[in-house]
N, C-alpha and C positions, 0 to 999 in steps of 0.2 A: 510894957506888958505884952503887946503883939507880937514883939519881937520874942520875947523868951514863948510864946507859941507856940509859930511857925519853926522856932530850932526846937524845940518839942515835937512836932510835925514830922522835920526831916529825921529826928532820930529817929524816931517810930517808923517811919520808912525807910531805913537804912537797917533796922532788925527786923522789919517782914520782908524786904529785898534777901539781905542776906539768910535768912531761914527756906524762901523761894528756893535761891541757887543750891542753896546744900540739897535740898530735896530733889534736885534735877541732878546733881553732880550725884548721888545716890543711885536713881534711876539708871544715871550712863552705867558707874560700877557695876551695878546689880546684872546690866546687860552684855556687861566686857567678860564679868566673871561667870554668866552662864552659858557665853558663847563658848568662854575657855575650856570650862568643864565640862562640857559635852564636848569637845573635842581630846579633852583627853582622858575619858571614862567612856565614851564611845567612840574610837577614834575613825573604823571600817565602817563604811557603807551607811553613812549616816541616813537615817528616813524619821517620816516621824512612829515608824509603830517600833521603833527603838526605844522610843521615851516610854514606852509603856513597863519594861520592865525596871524603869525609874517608883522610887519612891510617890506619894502623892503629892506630899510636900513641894520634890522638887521638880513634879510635873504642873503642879500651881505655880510653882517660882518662875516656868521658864513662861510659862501660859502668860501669867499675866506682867508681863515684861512694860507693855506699850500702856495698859491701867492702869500702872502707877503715877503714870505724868498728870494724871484726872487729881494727884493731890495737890502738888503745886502749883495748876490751874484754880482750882478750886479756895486754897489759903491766899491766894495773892487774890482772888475778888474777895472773899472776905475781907480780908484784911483793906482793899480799898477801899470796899463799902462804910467800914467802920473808919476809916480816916477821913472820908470825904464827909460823912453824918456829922464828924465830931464828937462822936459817940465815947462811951469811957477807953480809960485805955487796959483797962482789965482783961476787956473783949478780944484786944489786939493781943495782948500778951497770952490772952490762953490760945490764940489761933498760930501764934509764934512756936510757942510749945509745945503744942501740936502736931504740926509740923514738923521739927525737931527730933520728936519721937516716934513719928510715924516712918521719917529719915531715919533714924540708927534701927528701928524694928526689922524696917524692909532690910536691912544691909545683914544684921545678924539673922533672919529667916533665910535669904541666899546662902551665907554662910554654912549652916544649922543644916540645912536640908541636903546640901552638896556632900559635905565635909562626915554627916552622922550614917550615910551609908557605908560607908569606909572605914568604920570602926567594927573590930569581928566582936560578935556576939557572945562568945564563948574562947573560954582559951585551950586549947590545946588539950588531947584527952589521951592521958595514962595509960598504960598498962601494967 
């Protein structure tokens, strides 16, 4: 019985490990793809009062670049907390998925915010 535990134990830890690294592997993208795009939607004389005629969105997307890592700091102590208590694994499972979608949100708001200035408002006017 100890034995099916403890490998209860390492699974559970091997799906908040890997929920952690996706969350990090997120943050790197999120940081490769806002470096890219301000390189190539402001490519001259980069400063930062260039970002101002940015969107808010993606003057939040680039702002909070290095905040985002406070998530998978944050779900990998919970989720130790709650494996070292032996606490349900409910706890763990909602802090997994969580995670998870807190990872594909930040990646589609980089996206979203970059990508929705670039699209023209109106089309083309007749005469």
């Amino acid at each position: 019985m100890a034995v099916l535990e403890e490998d209860e134990g390492q699974r559970q830890l091997i799906f908040l490990g890997s929920a952690v690294v996706a969350a990090i592997l997120a943050g790197l993208f999120v940081m490769a793809y806002n470096a890219l795009m301000i390189a190539v939607q402001l490519p001259c004389d980069f400063s930062a009062d260039r970002l101002e005629i940015l969107p808010a969105w993606t003057r939040f997307c680039v702002a909070a670049d290095l905040v985002w890592y406070l998530v998978p700091v944050a779900s990998l102590a919970l989720g130790l907390r709650f494996l070292r208590r032996g606490q349900s694994t409910t706890r763990l499972a909602a802090v997994v998925a969580v995670t998870w979608l807190l990872s594909l949100a930040w990646i589609l708001l980089a996206l979203v915010s970059w990508l929705l200035p670039l699209v023209p408002l109106c089309g083309p006017v007749r005469q």
